[in-house]
N, C-alpha and C positions, 0 to 999 in steps of 0.2 A: 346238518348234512355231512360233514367230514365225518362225525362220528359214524353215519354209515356206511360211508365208503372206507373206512378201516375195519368194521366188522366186516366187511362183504372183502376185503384182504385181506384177513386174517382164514375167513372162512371157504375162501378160494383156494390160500397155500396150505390151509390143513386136506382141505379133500384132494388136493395133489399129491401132499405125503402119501396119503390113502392109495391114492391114485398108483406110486410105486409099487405099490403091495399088490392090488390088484389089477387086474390088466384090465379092466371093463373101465374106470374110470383114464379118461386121456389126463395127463399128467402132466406136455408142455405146455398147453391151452389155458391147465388150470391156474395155472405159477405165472404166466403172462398176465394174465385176466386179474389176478393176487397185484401183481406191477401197476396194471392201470390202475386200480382202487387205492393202490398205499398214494400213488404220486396224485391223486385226485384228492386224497385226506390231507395234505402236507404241500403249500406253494414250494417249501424247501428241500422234499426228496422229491418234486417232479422238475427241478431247477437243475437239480446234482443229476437224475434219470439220463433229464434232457442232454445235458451239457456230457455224458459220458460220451468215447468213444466207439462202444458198443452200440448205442443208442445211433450213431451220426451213420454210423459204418453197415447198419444193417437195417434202422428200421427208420429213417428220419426221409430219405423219398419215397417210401409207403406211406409213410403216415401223411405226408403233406401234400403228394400229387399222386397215390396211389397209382405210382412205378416201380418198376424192378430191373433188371438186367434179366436176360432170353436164362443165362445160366441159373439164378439164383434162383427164379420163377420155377424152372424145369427141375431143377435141385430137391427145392421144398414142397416139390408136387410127388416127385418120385419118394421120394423117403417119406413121406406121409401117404401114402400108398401101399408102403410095402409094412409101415406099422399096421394101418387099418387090414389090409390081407393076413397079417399074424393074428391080429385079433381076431377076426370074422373065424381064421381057420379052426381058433382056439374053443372055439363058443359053439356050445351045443343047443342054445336058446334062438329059436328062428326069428324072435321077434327082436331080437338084439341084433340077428344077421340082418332083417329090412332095413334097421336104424342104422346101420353101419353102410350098407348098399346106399341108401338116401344121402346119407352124410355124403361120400366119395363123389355119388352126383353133383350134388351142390356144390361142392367145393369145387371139384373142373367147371361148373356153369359159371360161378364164381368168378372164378382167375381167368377163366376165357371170357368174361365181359365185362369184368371192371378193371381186372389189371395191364394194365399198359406196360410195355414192354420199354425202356429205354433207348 
């Protein structure tokens, strides 16, 4: 099982490289996604992950009572909005423009019902 959770890290941070190059693929999503698989393959980088202070300061009351503060909530709604708006305006493909429409729904339905505000 570890060994597939380091191929699916491995294969997550390469289609992120990707991802810089091309603006279709989301590129922080991927590199997070890469994070949970390494620290899921190794009790020892998800002990070091944990224990950083990046980790404590940004995602450690998400991750445990799926909370945030009004600001950081509003923060990482808007800026992933005005990404996914570059994209959609960038793309001449209508079926990439529904996927991306869908996406931004979800994601406010998302954060307006599971995330708790601090």
């Amino acid at each position: 099982m570890k060994i597939l959770f380091l191929t699916l890290g491995f294969l997550s941070v390469g289609l992120g490289i990707i991802g810089i190059i091309l603006p279709v693929l989301p590129t922080t999503p991927l590199f997070l996604l890469g994070t949970v698989m390494f620290s899921k393959s190794s009790d020892r980088i998800n002990e070091k992950f944990t224990s950083s202070r990046l980790y404590q300061r940004f995602l450690q009351d998400f991750i445990e009572n799926k909370t945030m503060t009004r600001k950081r909530k509003w923060t990482l709604l808007i800026s992933v909005d005005i990404i996914l708006l570059i994209v959609f305006l960038s793309l001449d493909n209508n079926y990439l423009k529904t996927i991306l429409i869908v996406l931004f729904l979800v994601k406010h339905w998302y954060f307006a019902k599971y995330i708790k505000v601090l």
